[in-house]
N, C-alpha and C positions, 0 to 999 in steps of 0.2 A: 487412543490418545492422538492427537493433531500433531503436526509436525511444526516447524517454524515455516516453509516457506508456507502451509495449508493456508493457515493463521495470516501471513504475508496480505495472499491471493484474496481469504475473505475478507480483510479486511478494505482490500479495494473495491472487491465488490462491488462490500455494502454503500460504499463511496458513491457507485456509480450506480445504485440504484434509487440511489435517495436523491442523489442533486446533477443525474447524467452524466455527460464529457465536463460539462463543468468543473463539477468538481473535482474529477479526477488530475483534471488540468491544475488545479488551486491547490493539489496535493503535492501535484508533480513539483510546482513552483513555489513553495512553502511548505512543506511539509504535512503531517497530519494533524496539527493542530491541537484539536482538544479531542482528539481519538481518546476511546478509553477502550479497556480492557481487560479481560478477568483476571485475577491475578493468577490464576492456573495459566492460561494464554501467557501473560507478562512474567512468567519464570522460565516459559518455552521458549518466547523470544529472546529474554536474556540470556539464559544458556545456550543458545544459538549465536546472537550478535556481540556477547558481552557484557552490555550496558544499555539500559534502555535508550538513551539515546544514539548508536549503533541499531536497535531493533525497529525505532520510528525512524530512522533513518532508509532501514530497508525498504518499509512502505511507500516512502516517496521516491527511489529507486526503483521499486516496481511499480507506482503511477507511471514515472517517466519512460516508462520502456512501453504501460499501455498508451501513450499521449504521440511516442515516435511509431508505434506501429501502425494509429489510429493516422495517421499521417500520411506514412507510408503509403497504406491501403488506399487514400482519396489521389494521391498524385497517380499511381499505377492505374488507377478505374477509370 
């Protein structure tokens, strides 16, 4: 069974594989959109954050923290 942050992570991912920093960025500043997810997935996250909106919430929480780190890394290099 996945956990809520597993769930979090691929759901960024899959973000970043399909539309790059991009999208990850369009995550971080707008949320997830029209993410969906299984409802096995979306009971993990609820019971984790609450409320589904708490739960997508966390996913642009964790874009925004890959968008400052991805940040981070370019001003340090």
């Amino acid at each position: 069974m996945k956990t809520a942050d597993q769930i979090v992570q691929a759901a960024v991912d899959a973000a970043g594989q399909a539309g790059g920093r991009v999208e990850v960025e369009a995550i971080a500043a707008k949320g997830p959109g029209a993410m969906t997810f299984s409802d096995e997935d979306m009971d993990i996250l609820v019971e984790e954050y609450g409320s589904p909106r708490d739960a997508l919430y966390a996913i642009q929480l964790e874009a925004q923290r890959r968008v400052s780190a991805l940040a981070l890394d370019e001003v340090q290099s």
